[in-house]
N, C-alpha and C positions, 0 to 999 in steps of 0.2 A: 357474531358477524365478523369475517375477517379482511383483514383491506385486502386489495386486490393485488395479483399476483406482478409483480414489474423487475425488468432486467437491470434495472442502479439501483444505485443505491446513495443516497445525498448525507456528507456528512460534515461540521462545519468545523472550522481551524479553532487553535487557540485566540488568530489574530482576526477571527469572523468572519474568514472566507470560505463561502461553500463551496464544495467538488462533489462529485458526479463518480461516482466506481462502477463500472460495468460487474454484475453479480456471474458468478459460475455455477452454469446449475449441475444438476443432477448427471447429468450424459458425462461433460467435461470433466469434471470431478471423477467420474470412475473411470475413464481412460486413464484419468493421472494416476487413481489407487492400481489399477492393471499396472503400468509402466513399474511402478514401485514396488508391487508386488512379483515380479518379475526380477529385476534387480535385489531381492531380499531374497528372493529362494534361489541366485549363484551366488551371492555371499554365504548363504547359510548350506550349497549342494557341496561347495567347492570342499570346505573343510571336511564334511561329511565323506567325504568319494577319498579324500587323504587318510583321514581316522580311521575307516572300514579297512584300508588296504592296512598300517599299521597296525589293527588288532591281530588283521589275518595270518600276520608272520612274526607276530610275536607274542600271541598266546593269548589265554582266557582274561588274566590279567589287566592286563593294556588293551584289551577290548572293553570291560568292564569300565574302565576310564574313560574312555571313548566315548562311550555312550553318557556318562557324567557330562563332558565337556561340552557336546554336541548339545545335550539339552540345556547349557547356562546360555550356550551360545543364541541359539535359539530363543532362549527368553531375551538375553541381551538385545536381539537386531529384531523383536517383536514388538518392545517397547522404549527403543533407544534409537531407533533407524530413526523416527518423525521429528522428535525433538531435536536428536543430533541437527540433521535438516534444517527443521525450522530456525534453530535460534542461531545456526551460523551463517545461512545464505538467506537471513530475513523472511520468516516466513516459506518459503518454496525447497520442495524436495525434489530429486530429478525426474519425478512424474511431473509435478508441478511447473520445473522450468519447460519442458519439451512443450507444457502446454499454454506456457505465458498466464498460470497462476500464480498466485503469491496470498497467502494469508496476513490478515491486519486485523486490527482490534476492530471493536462497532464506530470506531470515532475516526478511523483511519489512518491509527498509528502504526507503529512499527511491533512487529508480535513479540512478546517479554519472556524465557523462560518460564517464567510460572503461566503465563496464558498455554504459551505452546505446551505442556505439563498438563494441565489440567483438560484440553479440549484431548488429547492421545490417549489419559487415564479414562475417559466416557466412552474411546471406540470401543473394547470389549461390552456396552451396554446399548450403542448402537448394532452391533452385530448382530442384538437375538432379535427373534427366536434361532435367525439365521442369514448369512448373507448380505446383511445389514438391512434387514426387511425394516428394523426401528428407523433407523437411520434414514432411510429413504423417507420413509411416510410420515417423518416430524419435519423433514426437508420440503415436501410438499406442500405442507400444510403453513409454511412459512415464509415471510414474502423479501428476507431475503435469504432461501436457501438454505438456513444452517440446522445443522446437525444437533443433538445434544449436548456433545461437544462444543460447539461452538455456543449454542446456548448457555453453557454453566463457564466456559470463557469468557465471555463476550467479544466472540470473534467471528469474522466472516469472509471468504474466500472470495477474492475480485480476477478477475482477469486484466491484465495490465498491457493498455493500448501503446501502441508503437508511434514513440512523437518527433515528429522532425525538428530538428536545431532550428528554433527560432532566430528570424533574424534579429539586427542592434534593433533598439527603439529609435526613431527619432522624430524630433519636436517641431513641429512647423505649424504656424511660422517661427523658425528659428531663433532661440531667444536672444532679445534685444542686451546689451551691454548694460544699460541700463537695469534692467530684468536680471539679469546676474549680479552686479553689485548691491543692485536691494538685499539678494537673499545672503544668510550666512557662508560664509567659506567652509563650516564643517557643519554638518546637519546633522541632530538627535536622532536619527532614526537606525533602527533597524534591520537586520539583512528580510525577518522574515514582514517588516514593514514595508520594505524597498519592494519585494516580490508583489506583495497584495495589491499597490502601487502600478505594476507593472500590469498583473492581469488585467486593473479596472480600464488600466489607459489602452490595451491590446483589443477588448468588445468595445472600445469606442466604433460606434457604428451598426455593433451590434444588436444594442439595444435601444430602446424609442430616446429621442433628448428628452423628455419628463424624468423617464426613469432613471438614465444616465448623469441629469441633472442632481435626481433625490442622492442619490449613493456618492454623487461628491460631495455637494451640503450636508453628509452624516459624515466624511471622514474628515475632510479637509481643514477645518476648525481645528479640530483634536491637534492639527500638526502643528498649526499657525498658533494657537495658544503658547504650545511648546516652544516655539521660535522666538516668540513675540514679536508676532506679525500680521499685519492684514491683507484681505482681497476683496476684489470686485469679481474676478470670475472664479468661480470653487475648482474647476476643469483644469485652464490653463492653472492655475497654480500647484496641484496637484503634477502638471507635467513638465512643470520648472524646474521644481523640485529634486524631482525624478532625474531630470536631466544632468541637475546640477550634482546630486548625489553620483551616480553612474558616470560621469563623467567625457570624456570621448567619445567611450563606446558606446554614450544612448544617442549620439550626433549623428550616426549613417544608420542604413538600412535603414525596416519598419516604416512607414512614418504617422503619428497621428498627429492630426490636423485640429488644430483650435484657434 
């Protein structure tokens, strides 16, 4: 029994924040393999069309090399175009950028040379018997999309959503003088603490107050230990915090309200 087929893919931070990755299937994926493959055969035509005229005016010789070179070349841009790609512009090749793909790990990291290596060394075993018939029908039958390749990496192909500059955060009602000299002047936290921080307070609203309640009662402690400090409301002090870390700039824009 296989779970059922869905377009995200949910995967959770080191700091135990879940995200949401829109999956690329099968159709997008092969536009981007076209684009690239496209792209490989004028890197691989151009030297070719130069070498053919070089052997022709300069004998058996220098033709015979020619076709040496032409084939390293070839091997070179058959199994070094992906990887080159992937590990310099993070995951995406220029099939991949034109289509707002990007390859990451199953946990939704950043792709590692050796991931990106190993998912490029299984496309010749997705290809057969042909066309990448494998390829396809292991992509189907898996719910988010990957390849064998991606299987024996453990990687997976997202499509990457276009995000508008969020505005500043800001805190209302406006913290009180009193409110800020309680808390510390430098606070233990985090850049990727500050961010989690920032999400939870951003779905203020979004989600029901029980639930919105629970998720500050599981963080909010953690930090107030660390401080040594208390509360009465888990919310507002999680957006005090916040404020006070960020400083200025979480004072306009945005505003949530507690």
């Amino acid at each position: 029994m296989h779970d059922p087929l869905d377009t995200t893919a949910e995967v959770e931070s080191p700091e135990h924040v879940r995200f949401q990755h829109q999956l690329a299937g099968p159709a997008k994926r092969a536009l981007a393999y076209i684009i690239d493959l496209l792209i490989r055969f004028v890197i691989v035509a151009i030297p070719a069309v130069l070498l053919s005229m070089a052997g022709l005016f300069a004998g058996e010789h220098v033709a015979g090399a020619s076709q040496g070179v032409m084939l390293l070349l070839i091997f070179v841009v058959e199994w070094g175009y992906y990887v080159l790609f992937e590990v310099i512009f993070s995951g995406r090749t220029p099939g991949k950028m034109a289509l707002r793909l990007r390859v990451v790990t199953h946990t939704g990291q950043p792709l590692g040379i050796v991931d990106s290596f190993l998912r490029n060394l299984l496309r010749a075993a997705d290809f057969l018997p042909f066309a990448y018939a494998l390829g396809v029908l292991v992509m189907g039958r898996d719910r988010c999309f990957r390849r064998l390749g991606d299987l024996v990496a453990g990687t997976m192909v997202i499509v990457e959503e276009r995000h508008q500059v969020s505005e500043p955060l800001r805190v209302e009602p406006p913290p009180s003088p009193a409110e800020l000299a309680w808390l510390p002047s430098r606070l233990p936290l985090s850049g990727e603490e500050l961010d989690a921080i920032e999400l939870f307070l951003r779905r203020s609203g979004m989600l029901s107050p029980a639930r919105e309640l629970e998720l500050a009662e599981m963080v909010a402690p953690v930090f107030a230990r660390r401080m040594g400090l208390t509360f009465t409301n888990p919310q507002r002090f999680l957006a005090l915090i916040y404020h006070r870390a960020r400083g200025a700039g979480a004072a306009q824009g945005h505003g949530y309200r507690r």
